[in-house]
LODO-510272 format. One record per atom (N, C-alpha, C, O): residue in one letter; x, y, z. Coordinates in pm, whole numbers, plus 50000, padded with zeros to 5 digits. Layout:
residues N
AXYZ...
END
This chain:
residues 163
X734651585357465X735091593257352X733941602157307X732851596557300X734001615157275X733421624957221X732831623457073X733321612557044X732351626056998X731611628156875X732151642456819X731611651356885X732751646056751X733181657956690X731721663256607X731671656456505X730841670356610X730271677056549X730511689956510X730601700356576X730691686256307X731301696656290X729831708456241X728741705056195X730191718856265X729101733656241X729401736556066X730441734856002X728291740656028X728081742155880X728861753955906X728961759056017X729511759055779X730351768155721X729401782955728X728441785155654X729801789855809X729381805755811X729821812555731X730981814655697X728271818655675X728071825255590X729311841455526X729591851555591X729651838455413X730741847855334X730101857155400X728871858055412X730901863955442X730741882955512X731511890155367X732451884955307X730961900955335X731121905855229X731951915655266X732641920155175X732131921955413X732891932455416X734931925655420X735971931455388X734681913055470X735931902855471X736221901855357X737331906055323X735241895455247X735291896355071X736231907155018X737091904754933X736011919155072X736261935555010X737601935755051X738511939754978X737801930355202X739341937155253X740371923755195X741551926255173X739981913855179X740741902655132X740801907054945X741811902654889X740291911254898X740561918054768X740881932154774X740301940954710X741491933254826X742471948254857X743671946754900X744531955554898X743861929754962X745431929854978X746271929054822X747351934654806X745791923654746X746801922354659X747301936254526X747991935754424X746531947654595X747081960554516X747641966754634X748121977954614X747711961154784X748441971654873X749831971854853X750481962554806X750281982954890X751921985654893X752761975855055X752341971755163X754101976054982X754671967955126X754021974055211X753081968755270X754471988855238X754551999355413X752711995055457X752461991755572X751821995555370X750611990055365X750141978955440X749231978555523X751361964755374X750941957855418X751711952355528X751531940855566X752371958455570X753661959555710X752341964055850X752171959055961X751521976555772X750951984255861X749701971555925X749561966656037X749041969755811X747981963855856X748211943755909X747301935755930X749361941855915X750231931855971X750051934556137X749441929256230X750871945256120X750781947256298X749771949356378X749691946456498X748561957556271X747451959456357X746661945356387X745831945456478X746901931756306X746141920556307X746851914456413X746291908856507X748091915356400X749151907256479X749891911356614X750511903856690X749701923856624X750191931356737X751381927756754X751631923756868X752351927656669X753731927656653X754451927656505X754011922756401X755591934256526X756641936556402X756231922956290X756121911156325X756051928656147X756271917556079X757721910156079X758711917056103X757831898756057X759341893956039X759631899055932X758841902455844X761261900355933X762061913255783X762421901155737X763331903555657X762191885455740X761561884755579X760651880455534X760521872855438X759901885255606X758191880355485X758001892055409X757821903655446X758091885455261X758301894255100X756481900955103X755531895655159X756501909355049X754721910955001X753711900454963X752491902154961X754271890854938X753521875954917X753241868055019X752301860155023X754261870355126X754001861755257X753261867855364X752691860355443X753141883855381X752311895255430X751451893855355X750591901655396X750881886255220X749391893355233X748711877155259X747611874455309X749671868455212X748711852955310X748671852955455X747771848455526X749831859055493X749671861755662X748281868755724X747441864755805X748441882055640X747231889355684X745871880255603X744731879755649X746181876055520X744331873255464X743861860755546X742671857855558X745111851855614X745091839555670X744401842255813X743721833255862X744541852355869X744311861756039X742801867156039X742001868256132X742651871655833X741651878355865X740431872055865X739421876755917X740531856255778X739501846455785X739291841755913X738221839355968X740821840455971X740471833956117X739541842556222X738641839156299X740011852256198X739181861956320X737911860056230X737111857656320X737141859556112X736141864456073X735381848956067X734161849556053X735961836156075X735341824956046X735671815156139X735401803556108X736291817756267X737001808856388X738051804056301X738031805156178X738951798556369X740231792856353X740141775956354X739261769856292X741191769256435X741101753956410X740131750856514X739811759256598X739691739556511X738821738256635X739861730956739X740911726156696X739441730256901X740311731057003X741091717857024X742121716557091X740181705256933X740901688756954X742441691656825X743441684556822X742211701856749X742881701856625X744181710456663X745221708356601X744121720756773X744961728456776X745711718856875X746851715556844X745201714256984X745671704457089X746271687657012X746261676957074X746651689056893X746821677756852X748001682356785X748951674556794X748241695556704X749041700856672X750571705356748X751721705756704X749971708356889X750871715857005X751501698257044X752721696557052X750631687557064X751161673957055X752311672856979X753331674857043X752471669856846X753331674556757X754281680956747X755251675356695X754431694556791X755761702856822X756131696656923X757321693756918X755471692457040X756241691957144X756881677557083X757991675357131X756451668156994X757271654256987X758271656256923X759241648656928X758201670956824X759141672356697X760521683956799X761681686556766X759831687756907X760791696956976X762031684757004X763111684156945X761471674057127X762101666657182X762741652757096X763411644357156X762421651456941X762951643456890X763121649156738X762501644556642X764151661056731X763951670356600X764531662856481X764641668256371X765021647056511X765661643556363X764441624056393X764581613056339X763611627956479X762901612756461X762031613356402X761931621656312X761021604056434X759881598156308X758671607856431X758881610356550X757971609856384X756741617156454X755391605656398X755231602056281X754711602456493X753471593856518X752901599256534X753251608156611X751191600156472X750071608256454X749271594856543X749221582856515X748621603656675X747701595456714X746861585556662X746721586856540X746221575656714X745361569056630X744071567856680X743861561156781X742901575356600X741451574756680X740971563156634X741161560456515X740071552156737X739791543256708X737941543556731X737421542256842X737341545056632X735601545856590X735351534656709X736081525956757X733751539356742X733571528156810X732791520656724X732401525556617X732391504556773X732221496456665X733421490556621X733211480956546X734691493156642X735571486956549X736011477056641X735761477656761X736701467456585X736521454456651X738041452556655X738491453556541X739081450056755X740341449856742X740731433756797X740211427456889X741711430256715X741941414656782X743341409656773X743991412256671X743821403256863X744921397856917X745271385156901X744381376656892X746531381756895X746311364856931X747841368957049X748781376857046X747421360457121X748611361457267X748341345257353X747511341657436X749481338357288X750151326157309X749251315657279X748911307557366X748861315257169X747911308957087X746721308757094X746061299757042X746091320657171X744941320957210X744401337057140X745041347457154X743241336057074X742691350656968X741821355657107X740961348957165X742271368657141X741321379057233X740561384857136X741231384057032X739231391857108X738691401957056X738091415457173X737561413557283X738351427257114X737601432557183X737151447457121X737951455357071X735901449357133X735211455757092X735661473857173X735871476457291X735691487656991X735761494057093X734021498157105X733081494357035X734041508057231X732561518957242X733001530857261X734191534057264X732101537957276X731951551657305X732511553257423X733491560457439X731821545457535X732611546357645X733691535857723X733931534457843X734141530157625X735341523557631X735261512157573X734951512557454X735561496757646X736131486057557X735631477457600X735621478557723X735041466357559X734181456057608X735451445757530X736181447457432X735271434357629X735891425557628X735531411657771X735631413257892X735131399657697X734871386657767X733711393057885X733661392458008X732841399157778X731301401357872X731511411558006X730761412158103X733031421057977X733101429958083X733441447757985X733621448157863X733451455158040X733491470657988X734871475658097X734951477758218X735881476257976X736991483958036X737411496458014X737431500057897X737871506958131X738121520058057X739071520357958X738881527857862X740261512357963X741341513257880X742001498257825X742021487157879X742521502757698X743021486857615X744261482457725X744781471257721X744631492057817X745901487457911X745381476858011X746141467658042X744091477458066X743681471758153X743181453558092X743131443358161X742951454757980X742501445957904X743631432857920X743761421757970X744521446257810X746331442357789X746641432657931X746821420557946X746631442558010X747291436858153X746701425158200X747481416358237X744691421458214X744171410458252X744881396558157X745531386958197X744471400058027X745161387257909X746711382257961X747081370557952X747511392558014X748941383957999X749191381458149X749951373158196X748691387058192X748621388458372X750581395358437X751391391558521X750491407358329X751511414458368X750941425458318X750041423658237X751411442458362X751441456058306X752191457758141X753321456458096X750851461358087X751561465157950X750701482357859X749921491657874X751431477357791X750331492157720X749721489957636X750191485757531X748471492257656X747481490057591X747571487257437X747621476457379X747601503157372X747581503357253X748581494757163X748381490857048X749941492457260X750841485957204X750391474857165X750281471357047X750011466757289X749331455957271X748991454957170X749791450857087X747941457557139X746701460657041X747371460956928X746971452856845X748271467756897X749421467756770X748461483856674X748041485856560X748521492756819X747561507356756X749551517356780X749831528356732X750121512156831X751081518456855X752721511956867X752791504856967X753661512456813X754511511156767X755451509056870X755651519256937X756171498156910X757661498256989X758591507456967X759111508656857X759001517257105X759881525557089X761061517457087X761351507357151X762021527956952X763331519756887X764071524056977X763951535757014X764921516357026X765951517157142X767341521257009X767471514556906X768191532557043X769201533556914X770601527956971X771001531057083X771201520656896X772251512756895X771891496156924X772571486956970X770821496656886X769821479256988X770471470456912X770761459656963X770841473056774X771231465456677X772821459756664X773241451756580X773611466756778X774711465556774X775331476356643X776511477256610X774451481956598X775631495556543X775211510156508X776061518356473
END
């Protein structure tokens, strides 16, 4: 696992200051114009003058201060695609697990612990890449890891209940 180091906040540009306090006396055709030049396409007919000038002031920080960083946008596109393919279900937000944190089980009366790391999972004096492999040695069948672990949730089978 990676270390996210985040970069101190770059410095207010004053000429960004000036044009971000000029959207809110521009005219629609104004702010239609300078829409397309940020966006390189038609504004949508209906974003009111209020939604054109957060659009544009929202584009103009991004270009002037970077945008999301790349684990954030890739976590997001995660997301649509779960909310594409399940548009009336529950959506699950990954779960990052620090290393140092200590995760523990009990499986048929017996308590597993296992430690995570940086570079993976120690468990009974061995280093595994994944909680699946762990999962799988303890029961001596294929399982999933995180499930295991109780980091991730049983998919609900619908009608399981009989109704």
């Amino acid at each position: 696992m990676a270390i996210q180091q985040i970069a101190p906040p770059k410095p207010v540009d004053p000429g960004v200051e000036a044009e971000l306090d000029r959207l809110p006396t521009m005219a629609i055709a104004g702010l239609r114009k300078r829409y397309r030049e940020l966006f390189r396409t038609e504004p949508p007919k209906a974003f009111g003058p209020d939604l054109l000038r957060r659009s544009i002031a929202h584009r103009i920080q991004e270009k002037a201060y970077s945008g999301l960083p790349a684990s954030t946008r890739r976590l997001l596109d995660q997301l649509v695609k779960a909310a594409m393919a399940k548009p009336n279900g529950r959506l699950e937000l990954p779960r990052r697990i620090k290393p140092g944190s200590e995760l523990v089980r009990t499986w048929k009366r017996k308590t597993y612990r296992v430690m995570v790391m940086a570079d993976g999972f120690a468990h009974d004096g061995k280093t595994f890449a994944s909680l699946s492999e762990i999962a799988s040695e303890i029961t001596g069948t294929r399982w999933n890891g995180p499930r295991f672990f109780g980091l991730r949730s049983a998919p609900t089978r619908e009608g399981a209940d009989g109704g």
